[in-house]
C-alpha positions in Angstrom: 16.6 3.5 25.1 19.1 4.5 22.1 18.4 7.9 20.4 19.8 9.1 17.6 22.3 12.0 18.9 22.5 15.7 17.2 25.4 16.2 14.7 26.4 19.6 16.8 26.4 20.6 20.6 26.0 24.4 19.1 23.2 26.0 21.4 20.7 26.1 18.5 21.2 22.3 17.8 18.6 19.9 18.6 19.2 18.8 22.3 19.7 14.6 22.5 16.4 14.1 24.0 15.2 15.5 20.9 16.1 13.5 17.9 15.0 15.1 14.8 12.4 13.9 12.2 14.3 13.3 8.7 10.7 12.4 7.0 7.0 11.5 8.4 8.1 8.0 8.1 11.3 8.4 10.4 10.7 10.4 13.7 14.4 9.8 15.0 13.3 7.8 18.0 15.2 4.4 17.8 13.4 1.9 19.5 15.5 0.0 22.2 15.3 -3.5 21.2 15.2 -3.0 17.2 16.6 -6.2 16.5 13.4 -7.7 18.1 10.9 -5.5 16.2 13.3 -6.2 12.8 12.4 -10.1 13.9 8.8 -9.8 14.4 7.9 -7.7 11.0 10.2 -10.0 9.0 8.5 -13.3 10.7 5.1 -11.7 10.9 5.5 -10.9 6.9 6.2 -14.8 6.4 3.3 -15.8 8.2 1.2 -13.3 6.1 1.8 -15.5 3.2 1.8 -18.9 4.5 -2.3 -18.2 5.8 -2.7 -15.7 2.9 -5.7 -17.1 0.7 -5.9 -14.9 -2.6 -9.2 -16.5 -3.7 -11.3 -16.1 -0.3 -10.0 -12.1 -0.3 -10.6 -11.8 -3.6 -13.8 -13.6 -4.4 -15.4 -14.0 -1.0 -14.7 -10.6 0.3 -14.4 -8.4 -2.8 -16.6 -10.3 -5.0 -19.3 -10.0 -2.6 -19.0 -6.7 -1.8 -19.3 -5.5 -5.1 -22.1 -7.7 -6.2 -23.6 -6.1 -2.8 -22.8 -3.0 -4.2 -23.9 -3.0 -8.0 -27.0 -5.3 -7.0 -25.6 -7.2 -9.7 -22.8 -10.2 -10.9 -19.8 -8.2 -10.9 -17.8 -9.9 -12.6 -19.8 -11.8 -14.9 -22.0 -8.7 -15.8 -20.8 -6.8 -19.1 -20.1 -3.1 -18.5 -22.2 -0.8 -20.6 -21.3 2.0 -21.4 -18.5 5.0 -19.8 -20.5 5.4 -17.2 -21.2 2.1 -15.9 -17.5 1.9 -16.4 -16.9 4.7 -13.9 -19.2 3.8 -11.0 -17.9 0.2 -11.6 -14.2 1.7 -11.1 -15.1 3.3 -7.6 -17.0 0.4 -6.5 -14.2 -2.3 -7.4 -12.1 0.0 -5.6 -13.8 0.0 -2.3 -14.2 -4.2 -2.9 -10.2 -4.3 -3.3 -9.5 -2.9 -0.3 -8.5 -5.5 1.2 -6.6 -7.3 -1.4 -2.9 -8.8 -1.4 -2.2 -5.6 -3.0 -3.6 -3.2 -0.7 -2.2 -4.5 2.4 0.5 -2.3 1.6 -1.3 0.6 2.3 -1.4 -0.3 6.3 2.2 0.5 6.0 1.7 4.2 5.3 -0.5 5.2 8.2 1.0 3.9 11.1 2.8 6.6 11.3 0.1 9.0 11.9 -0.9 7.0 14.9 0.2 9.4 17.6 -1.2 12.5 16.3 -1.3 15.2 18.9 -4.0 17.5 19.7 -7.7 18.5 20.7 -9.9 16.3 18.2 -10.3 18.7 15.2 -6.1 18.6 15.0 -6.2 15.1 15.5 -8.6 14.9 12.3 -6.4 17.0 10.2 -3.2 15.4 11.3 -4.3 12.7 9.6 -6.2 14.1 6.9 -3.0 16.4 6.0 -0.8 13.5 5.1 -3.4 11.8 3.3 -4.4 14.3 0.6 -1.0 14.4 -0.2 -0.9 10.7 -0.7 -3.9 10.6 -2.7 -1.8 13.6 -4.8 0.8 10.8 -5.7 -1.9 8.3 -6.2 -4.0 10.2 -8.5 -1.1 11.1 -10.8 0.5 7.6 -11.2 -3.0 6.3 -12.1 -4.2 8.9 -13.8 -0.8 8.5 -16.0 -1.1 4.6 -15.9 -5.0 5.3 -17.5 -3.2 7.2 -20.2 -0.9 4.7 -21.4 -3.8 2.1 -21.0 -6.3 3.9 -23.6 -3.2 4.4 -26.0 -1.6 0.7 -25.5 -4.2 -1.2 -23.5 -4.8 -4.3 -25.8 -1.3 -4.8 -26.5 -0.5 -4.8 -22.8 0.5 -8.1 -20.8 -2.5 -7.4 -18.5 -5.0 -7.9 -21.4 -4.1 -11.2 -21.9 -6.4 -13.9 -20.4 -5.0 -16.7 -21.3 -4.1 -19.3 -17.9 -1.1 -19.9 -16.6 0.4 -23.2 -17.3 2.1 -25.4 -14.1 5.8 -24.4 -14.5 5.1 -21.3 -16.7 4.2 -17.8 -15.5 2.4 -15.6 -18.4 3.8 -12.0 -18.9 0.6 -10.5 -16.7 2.2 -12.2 -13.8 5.8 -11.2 -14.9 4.6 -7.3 -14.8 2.7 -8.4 -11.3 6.4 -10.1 -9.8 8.2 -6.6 -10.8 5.9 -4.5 -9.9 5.2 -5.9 -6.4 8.5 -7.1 -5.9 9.9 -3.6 -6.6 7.0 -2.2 -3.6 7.9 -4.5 -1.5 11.9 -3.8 -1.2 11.3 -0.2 -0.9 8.6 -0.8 2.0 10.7 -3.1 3.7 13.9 -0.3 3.1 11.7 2.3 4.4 11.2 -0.5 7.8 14.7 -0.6 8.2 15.1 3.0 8.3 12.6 3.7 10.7 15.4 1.9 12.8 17.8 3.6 11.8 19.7 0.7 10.3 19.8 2.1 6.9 19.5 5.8 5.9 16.0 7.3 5.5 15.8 7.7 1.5 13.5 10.6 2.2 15.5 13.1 4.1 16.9 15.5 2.0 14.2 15.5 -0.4 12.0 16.3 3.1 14.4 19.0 3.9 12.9 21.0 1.5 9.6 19.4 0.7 8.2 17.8 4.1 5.2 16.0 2.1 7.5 14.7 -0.3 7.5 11.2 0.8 3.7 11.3 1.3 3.3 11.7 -2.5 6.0 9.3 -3.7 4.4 6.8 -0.9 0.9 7.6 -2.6 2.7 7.0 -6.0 3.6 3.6 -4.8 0.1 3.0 -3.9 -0.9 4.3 -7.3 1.2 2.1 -9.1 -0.6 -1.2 -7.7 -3.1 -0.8 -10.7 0.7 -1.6 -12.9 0.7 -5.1 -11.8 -2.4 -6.0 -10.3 -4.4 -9.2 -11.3 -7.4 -8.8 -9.0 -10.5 -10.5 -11.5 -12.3 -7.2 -11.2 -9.5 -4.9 -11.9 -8.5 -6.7 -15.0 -12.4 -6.6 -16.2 -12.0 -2.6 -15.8 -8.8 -2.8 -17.8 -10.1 -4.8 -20.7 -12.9 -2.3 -20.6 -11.0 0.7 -20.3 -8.9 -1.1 -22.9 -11.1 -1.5 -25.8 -12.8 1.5 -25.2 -9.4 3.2 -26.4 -10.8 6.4 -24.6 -7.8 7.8 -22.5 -10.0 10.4 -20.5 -12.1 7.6 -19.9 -9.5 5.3 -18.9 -7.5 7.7 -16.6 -10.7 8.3 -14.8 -12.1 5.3 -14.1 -8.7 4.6 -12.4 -8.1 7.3 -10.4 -11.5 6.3 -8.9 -10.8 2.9 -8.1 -7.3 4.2 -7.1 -8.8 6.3 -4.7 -11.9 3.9 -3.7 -8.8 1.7 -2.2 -8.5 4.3 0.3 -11.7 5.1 1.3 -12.1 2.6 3.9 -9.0 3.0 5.6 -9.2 6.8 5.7 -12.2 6.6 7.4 -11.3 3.7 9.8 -8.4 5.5 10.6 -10.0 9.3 11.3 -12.6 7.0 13.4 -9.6 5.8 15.8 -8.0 9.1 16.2 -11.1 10.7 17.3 -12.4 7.9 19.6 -8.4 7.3 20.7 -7.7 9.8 22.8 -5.9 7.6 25.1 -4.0 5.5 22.4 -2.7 8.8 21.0 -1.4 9.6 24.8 0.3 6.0 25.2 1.8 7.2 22.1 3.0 10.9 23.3 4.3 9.7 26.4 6.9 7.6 24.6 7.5 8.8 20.4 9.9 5.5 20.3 6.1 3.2 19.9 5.3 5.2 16.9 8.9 3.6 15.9 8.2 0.2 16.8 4.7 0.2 15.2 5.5 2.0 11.8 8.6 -0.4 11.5 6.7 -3.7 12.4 3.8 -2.1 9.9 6.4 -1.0 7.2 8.4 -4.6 7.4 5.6 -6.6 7.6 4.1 -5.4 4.2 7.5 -4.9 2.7 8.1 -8.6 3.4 4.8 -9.8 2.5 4.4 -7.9 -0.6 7.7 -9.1 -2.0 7.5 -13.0 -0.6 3.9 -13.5 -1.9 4.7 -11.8 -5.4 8.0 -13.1 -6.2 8.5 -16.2 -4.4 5.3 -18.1 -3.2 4.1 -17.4 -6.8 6.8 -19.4 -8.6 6.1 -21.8 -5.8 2.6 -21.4 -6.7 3.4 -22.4 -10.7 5.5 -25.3 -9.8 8.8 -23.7 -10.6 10.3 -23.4 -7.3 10.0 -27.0 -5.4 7.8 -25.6 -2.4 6.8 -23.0 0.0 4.9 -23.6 3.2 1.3 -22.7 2.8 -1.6 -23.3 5.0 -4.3 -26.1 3.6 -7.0 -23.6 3.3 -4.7 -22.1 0.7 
């Protein structure tokens, strides 16, 4: 299997057998057959969108989980009040966890897959990098809540007005942008775990190794920019009108970080009951390549083909994309 060799043959150089780490998302270990894995991400993106139904996540899955949740009509129910506000923010959170937008997250843990360790090091392997995510998170949100309680009802995402068939609105201009922009750097970021583009995080992770955990985080953060899930856009218009900026960044840093919730603990469940997926990792650090680059290119691609072309397709203003009937 190709490695990626040291720079230097100096005796205090990293030895070949041990590629160095540039970032958290690039270990050094190129995987053998990279054109492959580049192949299955790409085509495995693709397929995301062709079977990807938006209404049945959304509605199904989310609705129902927060009417479960709220023992009550989540989106046709008024919120009342700040604090109905807040727990409704956490609580759409946890219902959009599985969204269109969220399937980006999936991305940013794979590469904590082959943590190391007795179980309690295991646990904070993974609980290391995502604090720091949930730093980046938290201040994009947070900032995003700020601008929403100053500008809110002059923002594109206020507007409720449908889109027309060969028209997009500006709420789903900002959503195109947004995602569009998320999905290029995931799909980057894919690339450079196979070191067939540089890894955009090195020197910054030279200095400041949980760097790219934040800026990741930020990304996540800044679905709440473009996002049309029903139930977010209630707690905009809420946040909105309520013109309370303390109010506004709060309720969504909750649902910012109700997103997560899930997957965290899915995630801390698997390392502690994976002991021997995290040694079919060790034994070979080139599969924590192969899955963070599959994972990274598969959302990248998604993320960029369902927002910013299956959506014109969608509106009639591209000729066609192939979707499944159930879609």
């Amino acid at each position: 299997m190709t490695q990626l060799e040291s720079p230097s043959t100096a005796p205090d150089s990293p030895k070949p057998d041990q590629p160095v780490a540039t970032s958290v998302f690039v270990n050094g270990y190129i995987p053998r057959r990279r054109g492959l894995v580049l192949l299955l991400g790409v085509l495995a993106g693709f397929l995301l969108t062709v079977v990807w139904s938006a209404p049945f996540v959304d509605t199904t899955i989310g609705g129902t989980v927060a009417d479960g949740l709220l023992g009550h009509d989540a989106k046709e129910t008024a919120i009342t009040g700040i604090g109905a506000g807040i727990v409704f923010a956490f609580v759409s959170g946890l219902a959009g966890t599985f969204t269109a937008c969220n399937i980006a997250v999936f991305g940013a843990v794979a590469p904590l897959a082959g943590s190391a360790g007795g179980w309690w090091n295991r646990v904070q392997a993974v609980l290391r990098p995502l604090l720091w995510m949930a730093v980046g998170m938290v201040a994009v949100s947070a900032a995003y809540g700020v601008v929403v309680g100053i500008f809110g009802t002059d923002m594109p995402q206020f507007d409720t007005a449908p889109s027309q068939p060969g028209q997009i609105s500006p709420r789903l201009i900002q959503s195109m942008v947004v995602f569009g922009v998320i999905g290029v750097i995931m799909t980057y970021l894919g690339l450079a775990v196979l070191g067939l583009v540089r890894d955009p995080f090195a020197r910054i992770a030279a200095r400041f190794p949980n760097a790219p955990l934040v800026v990741f985080g930020g990304l996540i953060g800044a679905f709440l920019i473009g996002r049309p899930f029903p139930l977010f856009r209630k707690l905009f218009r809420d946040a909105a009108e309520e013109g309370n900026i303390l109010y506004a960044a709060s309720a969504f840093v909750l649902q910012s970080l109700g997103n997560i919730i899930i997957l965290a603990v899915l995630l801390i469940l698997t390392v502690l009951v994976g002991g021997r997926l995290q040694r079919w990792f060790q034994t070979d650090p080139r599969r924590v390549s192969i899955l963070s680059a599959t994972a990274l290119l598969t959302v990248g691609v998604f993320t960029f083909l369902y927002w910013d072309v299956r959506l014109l397709a969608m509106r009639d203003i591209i000729p066609w994309y192939p979707v499944a009937p159930w879609v």
